[in-house]
C-alpha positions in Angstrom: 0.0 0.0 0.0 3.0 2.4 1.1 4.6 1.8 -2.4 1.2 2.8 -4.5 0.7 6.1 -2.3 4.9 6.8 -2.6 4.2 5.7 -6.9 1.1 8.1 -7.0 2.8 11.2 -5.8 5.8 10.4 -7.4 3.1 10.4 -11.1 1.1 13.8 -9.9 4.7 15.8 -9.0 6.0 14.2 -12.0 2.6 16.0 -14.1 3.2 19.0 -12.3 6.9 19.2 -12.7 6.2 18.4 -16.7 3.1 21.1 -16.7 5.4 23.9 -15.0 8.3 23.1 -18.2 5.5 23.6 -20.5 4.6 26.8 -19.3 7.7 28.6 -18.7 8.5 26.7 -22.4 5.5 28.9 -24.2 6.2 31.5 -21.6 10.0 32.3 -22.9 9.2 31.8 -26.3 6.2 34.2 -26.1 8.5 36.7 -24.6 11.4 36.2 -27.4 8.6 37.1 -30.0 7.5 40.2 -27.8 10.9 41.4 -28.0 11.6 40.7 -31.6 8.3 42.7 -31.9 9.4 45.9 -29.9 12.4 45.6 -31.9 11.0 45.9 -35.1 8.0 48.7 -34.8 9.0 51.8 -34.7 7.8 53.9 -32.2 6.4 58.1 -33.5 6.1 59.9 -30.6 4.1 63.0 -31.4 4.7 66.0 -29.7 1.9 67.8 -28.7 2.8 70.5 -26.0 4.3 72.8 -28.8 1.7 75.8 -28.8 1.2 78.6 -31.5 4.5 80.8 -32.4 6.7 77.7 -31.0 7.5 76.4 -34.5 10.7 78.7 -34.4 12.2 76.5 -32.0 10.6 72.8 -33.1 13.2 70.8 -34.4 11.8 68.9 -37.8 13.7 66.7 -40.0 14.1 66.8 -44.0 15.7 64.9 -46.7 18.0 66.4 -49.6 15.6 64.5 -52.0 12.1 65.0 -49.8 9.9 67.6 -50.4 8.1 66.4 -46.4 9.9 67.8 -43.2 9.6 64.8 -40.4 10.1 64.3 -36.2 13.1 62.0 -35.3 11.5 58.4 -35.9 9.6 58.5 -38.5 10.1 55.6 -40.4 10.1 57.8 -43.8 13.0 59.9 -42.9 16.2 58.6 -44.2 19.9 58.9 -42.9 20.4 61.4 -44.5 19.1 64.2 -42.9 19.0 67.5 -42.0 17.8 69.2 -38.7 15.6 72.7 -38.9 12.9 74.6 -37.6 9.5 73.8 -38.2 9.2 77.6 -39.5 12.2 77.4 -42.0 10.8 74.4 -43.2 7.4 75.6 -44.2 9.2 78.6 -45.4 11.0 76.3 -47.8 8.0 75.2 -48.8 8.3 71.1 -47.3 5.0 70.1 -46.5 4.4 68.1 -43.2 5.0 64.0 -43.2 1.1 62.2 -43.6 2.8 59.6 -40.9 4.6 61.3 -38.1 2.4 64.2 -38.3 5.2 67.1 -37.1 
């Protein structure tokens, strides 16, 4: 009798033990997608505390072949770039990036 009770637990820890390596198993992969996610989307942050009269000093972004003006991020705006004023940029005549929505 001792031996069935002692092979009994020994089965249920043994399904626990197997049931807790599944889960941390689907857990860590989960996680390794997750970060291969946050990895690959970009993140546009728009700025939205600039009021009237502050587009002197909002930095915007444009390309030597764009005709758009862009924030930091935008997944449009090349490596080539060029930092200016929001105000010198619409004096240039770029219009604003559909995306990041300067």
């Amino acid at each position: 009798m001792k031996s069935f009770i002692k092979s009994e637990k020994f089965i249920y820890i043994s399904i626990a033990v197997a049931f807790i390596a599944a889960f941390l198993a689907v857990y860590l992969k989960t996680e390794q997608k997750l970060d291969t996610l946050r990895e690959a989307v970009p993140v546009v942050i728009h700025d939205v505390t600039f009021e009237d009269g502050d587009e002197e000093k909002r930095t915007v972004y444009v390309t030597p072949s764009g005709k758009k003006y862009h924030l930091d991020g935008c997944k449009f705006l090349s490596e080539k770039r060029m930092a200016i004023s929001e105000k010198d940029a619409k004096n240039a005549r770029y219009e604003a990036c559909a995306y990041c929505q300067p």
